[in-house]
C-alpha angles and dihedrals in degrees: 000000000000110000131192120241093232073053097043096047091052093052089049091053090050089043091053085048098051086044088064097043091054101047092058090037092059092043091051098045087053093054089054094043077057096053096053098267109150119265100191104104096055093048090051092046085053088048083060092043085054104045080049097057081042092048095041097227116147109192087042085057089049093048082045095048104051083045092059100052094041069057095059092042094051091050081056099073102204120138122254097357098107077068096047092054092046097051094056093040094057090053094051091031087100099050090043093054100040087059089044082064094043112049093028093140094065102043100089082078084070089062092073086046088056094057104047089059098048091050097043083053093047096052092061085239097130093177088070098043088061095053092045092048091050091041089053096052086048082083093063093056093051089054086049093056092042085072127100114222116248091252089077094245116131117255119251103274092208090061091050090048103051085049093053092044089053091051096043103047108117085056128087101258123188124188096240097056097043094043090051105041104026108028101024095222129110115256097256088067107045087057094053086050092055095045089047088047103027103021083231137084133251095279095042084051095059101030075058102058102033083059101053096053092050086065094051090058096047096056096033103039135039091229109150102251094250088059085051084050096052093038098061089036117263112124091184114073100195092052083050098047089048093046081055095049092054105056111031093032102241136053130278098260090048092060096044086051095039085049096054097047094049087049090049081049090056 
């Protein structure tokens, strides 16, 4: 699918708008979940987006998946918001379901991103399922800057790249892979792109990254700090806990501490 940039920048602006509307949609769907409200219906909307990927059927996945999310709206609550959402998907359905076609092979990795959602809305911990809403449409802004522009240049690799890596965190990512199959370029350049855009290499980059968002997690979710540490993709709890340390001068559990207590103090 070759998009224009006056297109494309219209679909990025929707996509930015229905990123909004889902993040406080799935905060607000996990307060409710809190609260008592039945979870059923979402779990059983996830259950369709999962025999889809098994199934691999593609226009089944696209029905799932909008039912899932009319699902995570509805568990909202919120009047009138179930209309809002709908008003800004059907006019990025077509895009949604035109990369669904197109990148068929690598969406059973939204599967996982599913059901993190589903599961971050179901515990009642709306901070995560912040953080899992924004991760999954993370997906979508990789696909966008997949795309080549419909002037035939070649879209900026590094763009491409920091989406995928967003959206990939919680993966065990290498330089040689990620040069080769996501940015075309050989490794050598890609890091000379990050150290002309960032000041840092591939593996700061990420380390970076990775760590950041394990602090947002930490202020904003009640995760166990083992789940923050897999989620942003360290299996080994120790190495994260030193990486943390390092950059933001105390562990894990202090600055979740030192974070609540400022927040008590405001």
């Amino acid at each position: 699918m070759r998009l224009s940039r006056d297109d494309r920048k219209g679909i990025e602006r929707l996509q930015a708008l229905r990123t909004h509307i889902e993040v406080f949609a799935a905060h607000q769907a996990a307060l409710a979940a809190s609260e008592g409200a039945t979870v059923e219906p979402l779990r059983q909307a996830y259950g369709e987006v999962r025999r889809a990927v098994q199934r691999g059927d593609g226009r089944e996945l696209a029905d799932a998946d909008e039912a899932l999310h009319v699902a995570m709206v509805d568990l909202a609550a919120i009047p009138t918001l179930r209309e809002v959402w709908y008003t800004t998907w059907r006019a990025l359905r077509s895009f949604h379901d035109a990369s669904l076609r197109e990148h068929w092979p690598d969406l059973r990795s939204l599967q996982e991103e599913h059901e993190y959602l589903v599961d971050a809305v179901c515990s009642g911990d709306p901070g995560a399922a912040e953080d899992a809403a924004r991760n999954h449409l993370e997906a979508v802004r990789y696909r966008m800057a997949e795309q080549e522009p419909a002037t035939g240049s070649p879209p900026d690799p590094l763009q491409r790249v920091t989406a995928f890596l967003a959206f990939h965190l919680h993966r065990p990512l290498r330089l040689t892979e990620v040069a080769r199959s996501v940015a075309f370029i050989s490794p050598g350049h890609l890091s000379r792109l990050l150290r002309e855009r960032y000041g840092v290499g591939f593996q700061q980059y990420i380390q970076g990254e990775r760590l950041e968002r394990a602090a947002r997690l930490l202020r904003t979710s009640r995760l166990p700090i083992r789940d923050v540490a897999a989620r942003v993709g360290y299996a080994d709890l120790s190495r994260f806990a030193q990486h943390f340390r390092r950059r933001f001068g105390t562990t894990p559990l202090r600055y979740r501490g030192r974070r609540a207590e400022e927040e008590k103090e405001t």
